[in-house]
N, C-alpha and C positions, 0 to 999 in steps of 0.2 A: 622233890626236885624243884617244883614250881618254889617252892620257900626260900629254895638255897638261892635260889636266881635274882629273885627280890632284894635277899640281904645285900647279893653281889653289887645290885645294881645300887642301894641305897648306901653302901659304904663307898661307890664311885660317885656317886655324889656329894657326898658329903667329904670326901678326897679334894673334889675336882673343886667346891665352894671353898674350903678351906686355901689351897692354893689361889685361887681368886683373891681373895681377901689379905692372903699375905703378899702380892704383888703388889695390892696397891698400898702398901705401907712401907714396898720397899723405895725409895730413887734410882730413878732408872737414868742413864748418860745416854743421851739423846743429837749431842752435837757440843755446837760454840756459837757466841754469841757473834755475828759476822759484819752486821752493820747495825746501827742505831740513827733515829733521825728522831728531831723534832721541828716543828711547823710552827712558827711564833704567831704569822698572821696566817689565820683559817685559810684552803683552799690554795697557797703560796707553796713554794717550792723549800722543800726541808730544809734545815741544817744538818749535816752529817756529824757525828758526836763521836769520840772517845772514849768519853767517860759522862754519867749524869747522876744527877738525884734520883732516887723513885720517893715521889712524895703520893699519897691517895690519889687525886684528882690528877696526876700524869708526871710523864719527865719534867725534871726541872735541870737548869744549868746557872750558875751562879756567875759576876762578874766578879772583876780584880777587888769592887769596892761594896760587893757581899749583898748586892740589885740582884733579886732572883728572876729566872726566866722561862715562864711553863709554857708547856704546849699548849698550842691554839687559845695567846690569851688578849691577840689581837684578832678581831674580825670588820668584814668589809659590812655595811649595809644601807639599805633605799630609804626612800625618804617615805614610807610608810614603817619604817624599821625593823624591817625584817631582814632578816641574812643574806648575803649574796655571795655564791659559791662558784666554783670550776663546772658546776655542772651546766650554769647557762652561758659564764664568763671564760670561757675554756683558756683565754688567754692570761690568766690569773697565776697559771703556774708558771708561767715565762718570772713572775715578780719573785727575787731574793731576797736572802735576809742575811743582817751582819750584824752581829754584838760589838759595838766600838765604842769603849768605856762606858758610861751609861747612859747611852744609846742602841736604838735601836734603825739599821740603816737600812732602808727599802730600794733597790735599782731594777730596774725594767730596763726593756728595748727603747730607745729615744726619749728618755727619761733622764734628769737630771736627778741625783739622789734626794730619797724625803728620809731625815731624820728626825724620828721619833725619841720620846723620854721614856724609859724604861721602864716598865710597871714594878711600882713601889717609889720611885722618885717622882710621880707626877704629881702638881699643885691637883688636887683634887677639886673637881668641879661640879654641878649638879649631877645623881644619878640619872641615866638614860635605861629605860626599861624596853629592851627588845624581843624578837622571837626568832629562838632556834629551833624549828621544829615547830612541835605544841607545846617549849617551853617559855618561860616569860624567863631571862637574865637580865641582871644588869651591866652596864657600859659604862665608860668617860668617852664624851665626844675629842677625838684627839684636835680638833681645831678645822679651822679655815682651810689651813694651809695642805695639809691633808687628805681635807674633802677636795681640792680643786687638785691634787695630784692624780687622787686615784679618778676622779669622774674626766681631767682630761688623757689620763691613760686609755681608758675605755674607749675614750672619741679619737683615737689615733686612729688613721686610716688604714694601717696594719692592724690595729685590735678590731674596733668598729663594731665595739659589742653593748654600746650603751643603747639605752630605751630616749626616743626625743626628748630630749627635755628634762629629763632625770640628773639629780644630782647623788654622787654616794660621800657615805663618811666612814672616816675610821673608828671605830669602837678599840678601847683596852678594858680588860678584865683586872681587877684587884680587889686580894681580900677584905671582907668585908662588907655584902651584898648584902642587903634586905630580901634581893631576888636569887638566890641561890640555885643550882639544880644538881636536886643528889640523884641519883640514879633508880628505875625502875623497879619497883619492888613484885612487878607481878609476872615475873621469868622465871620457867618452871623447866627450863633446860638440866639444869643442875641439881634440881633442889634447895638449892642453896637462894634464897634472894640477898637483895643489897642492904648494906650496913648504912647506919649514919654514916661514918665516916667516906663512905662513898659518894665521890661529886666531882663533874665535872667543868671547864670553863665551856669553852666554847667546841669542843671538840660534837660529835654526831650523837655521840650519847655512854661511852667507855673512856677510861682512862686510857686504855692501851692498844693498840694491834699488835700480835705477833703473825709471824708468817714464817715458811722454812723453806728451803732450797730445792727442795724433790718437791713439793707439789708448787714450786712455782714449774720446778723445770718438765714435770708433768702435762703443766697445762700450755707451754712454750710448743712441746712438743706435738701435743694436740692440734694445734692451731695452723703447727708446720705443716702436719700431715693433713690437713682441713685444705691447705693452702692448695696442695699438691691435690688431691681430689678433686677441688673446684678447675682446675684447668691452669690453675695461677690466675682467674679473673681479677685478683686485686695484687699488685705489686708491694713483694713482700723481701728485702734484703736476707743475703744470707752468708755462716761465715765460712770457712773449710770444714766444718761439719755437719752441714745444712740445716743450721738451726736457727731462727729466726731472731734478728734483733732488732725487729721494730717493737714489741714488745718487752717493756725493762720492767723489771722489779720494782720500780720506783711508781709506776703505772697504779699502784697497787698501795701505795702509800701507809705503809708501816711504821710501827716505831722500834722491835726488833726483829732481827730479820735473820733467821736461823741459821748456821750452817748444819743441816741434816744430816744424819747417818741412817733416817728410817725411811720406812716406807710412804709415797706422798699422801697428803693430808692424815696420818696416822696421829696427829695435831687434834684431828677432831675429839678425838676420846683422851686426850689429856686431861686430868681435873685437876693438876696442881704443878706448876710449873717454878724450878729455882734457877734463878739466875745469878753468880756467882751466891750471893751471902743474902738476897733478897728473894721472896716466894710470891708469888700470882696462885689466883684462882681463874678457872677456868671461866667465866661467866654463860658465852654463847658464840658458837660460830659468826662467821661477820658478813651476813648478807650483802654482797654487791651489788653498785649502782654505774650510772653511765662515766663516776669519776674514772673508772677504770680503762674507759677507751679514747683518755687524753695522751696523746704523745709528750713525755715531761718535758724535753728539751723544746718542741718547737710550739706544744699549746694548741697543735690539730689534732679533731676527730681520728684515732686510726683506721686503716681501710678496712672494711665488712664489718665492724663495728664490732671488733676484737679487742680483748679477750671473752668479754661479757656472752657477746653472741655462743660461742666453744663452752664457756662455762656454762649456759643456761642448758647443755646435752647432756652433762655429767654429774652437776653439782646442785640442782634444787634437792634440797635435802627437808624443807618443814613446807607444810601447807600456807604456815602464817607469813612465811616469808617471800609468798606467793611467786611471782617470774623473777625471785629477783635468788639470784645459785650462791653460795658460799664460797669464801676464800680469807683464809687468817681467820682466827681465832682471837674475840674480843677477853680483856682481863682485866681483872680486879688487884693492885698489891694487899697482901696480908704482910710482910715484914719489909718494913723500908729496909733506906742504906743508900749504899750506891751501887753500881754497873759497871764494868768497862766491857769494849771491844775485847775480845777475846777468850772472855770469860765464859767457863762452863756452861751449859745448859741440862738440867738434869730433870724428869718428870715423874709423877705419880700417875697410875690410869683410873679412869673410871668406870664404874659395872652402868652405864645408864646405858638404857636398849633403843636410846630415840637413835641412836646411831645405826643400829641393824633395821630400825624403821624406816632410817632414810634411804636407805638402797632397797627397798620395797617400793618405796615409794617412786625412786626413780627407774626402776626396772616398769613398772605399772606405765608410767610418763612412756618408755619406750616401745614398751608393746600397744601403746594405745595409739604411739603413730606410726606404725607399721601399718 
């Protein structure tokens, strides 16, 4: 009897592996493609898109006269040259961006527009070697003209986020770098690490963010009901369904933005995602930082330091990623092309178990503050 129960149990397993394995070869429809954004100067307020390129190293958008346009391939920085971001310049995301011929046209609050030359039409000048991170890129200093926009942006008595005495400049990225940066080869998320052909400009350190509609509206909801718990202590808008719209999707700064039909963050265990006629790899979940508790439209702190605060109760998923909780899903292209709005979304899964370790891991977090 004990024999017959063995075999039982080892042909259910070896059932239940086999099914495993063929799910994840099949594609699964997962949703539609609902918004697309790309961010020309780092830390600035997107472009909302239609349609783009997927080139390796991120979105791209072409002009009438064939000037390409990647994500994050202008950045701000100090005059130590290192990067300067939404996260100390909060007022950063008030600054848009306009492709007008081959140009690129920058307009802020009491600003007079700065237009820029398009990366790939610019006289090329000395390389400038900066730091994103711990990475060293290289730059073109966009000029005088520029630097004296964005540093007296800063010194607006509405912005009022510059350091005395500090001057910044504009930086553009174009191919061609001595100083390259491909991407991290020692991410053991996947199994999988990064190719050559992996690299990005100035972007955090991925070509991509995805995100989807249930775990944004998950953690909306969260927050809502956080809101109502605390007493209402921080003044929080709301619409005929009592759901909060001081927090927007945009907060969160993606480059495609799901429309869902699954269950929230079920994103995590994605390992291979197609977008109409184009495929991603999954690389690693996308640990959050304070960019997240910028209001997009007005460029304030949100109140109780939301969403981030909400996220850090539910969403610390790796140790290495220490207080800081996940949201979207970073990715890699394996087959260019193009994109549009509204196009399919379809995914592969994956057997990795760091995802059943992360809800150990944040169960442990909860009972340790009780």
């Amino acid at each position: 009897m004990f024999s017959g129960l063995t075999a039982i149990l080892i042909s259910k397993i070896v059932f239940l592996s086999y099914i495993s394995r063929k799910r994840k070869m099949i594609w699964e429809k997962v949703g539609h493609l609902e918004k697309m954004f790309l961010y020309p100067l780092k830390s600035t307020k997107g472009i909302c898109l239609d349609s783009a390129d997927i080139l390796y190293s991120g979105l791209a958008i072409r002009n009438e006269n064939g000037h390409t346009v990647k994500d994050r391939s202008w950045i701000v920085v100090d005059q130590k040259n290192k990067m300067v971001t939404a996260r100390n310049r909060t007022k950063m995301v008030n600054i848009s961006s306009l492709i007008r011929g081959d140009s690129l046209v920058l307009s802020a609050p009491e600003m007079t527009d700065l237009i820029l030359p398009l990366v790939g039409s610019v006289v090329a000048s000395e390389e400038i070697i900066i730091t994103v991170w711990d990475d060293r890129v290289g730059g073109y200093d966009c000029g005088m003209e520029a630097s004296d926009w964005i540093t007296n942006y800063f010194n607006l008595p509405n912005t009022n986020q510059s350091d005395e005495g500090e001057r910044y400049r504009i930086l553009s990225f174009t191919d061609g770098w001595t100083a390259r940066r491909k991407l991290k080869r020692d991410d053991d998320h996947w199994r999988e690490d990064a190719r050559d052909v992996d690299e990005v400009q100035y972007q955090d350190g991925y070509p991509f963010l995805l995100t989807t509609s249930a775990s944004f509206d998950d953690v909306k909801s969260k927050c809502y009901q956080k809101s109502l718990k605390d007493n209402n202590n921080y003044e929080i808008s709301e619409n005929l369904d009592g759901e909060s719209l001081s927090i927007k999707m945009e907060c969160f700064r993606p480059n495609f933005h799901i429309q869902s039909n699954m269950d929230a963050f079920d994103e995590d265990g994605w390992m291979e995602i197609k977008i109409g006629d184009c495929t991603f790899y999954n690389m690693k979940p996308c640990d959050r930082c304070t960019m997240t508790t910028i209001e997009p439209s007005t460029g304030e702190r949100l109140p109780g330091y939301e969403p981030l605060k909400t996220l850090r109760q539910y969403r610390l998923m790796y140790p290495e990623f220490k207080n800081s909780p996940c949201f979207g899903i970073n990715l890699v292209a394996t087959k260019l092309g193009q994109v549009n709005v509204g196009d399919p979304v379809f995914m592969r899964r994956s057997s990795d178990f760091r995802r059943k370790r992360s809800k150990l891991i944040n169960l442990f977090l909860v009972n340790l503050g009780k």
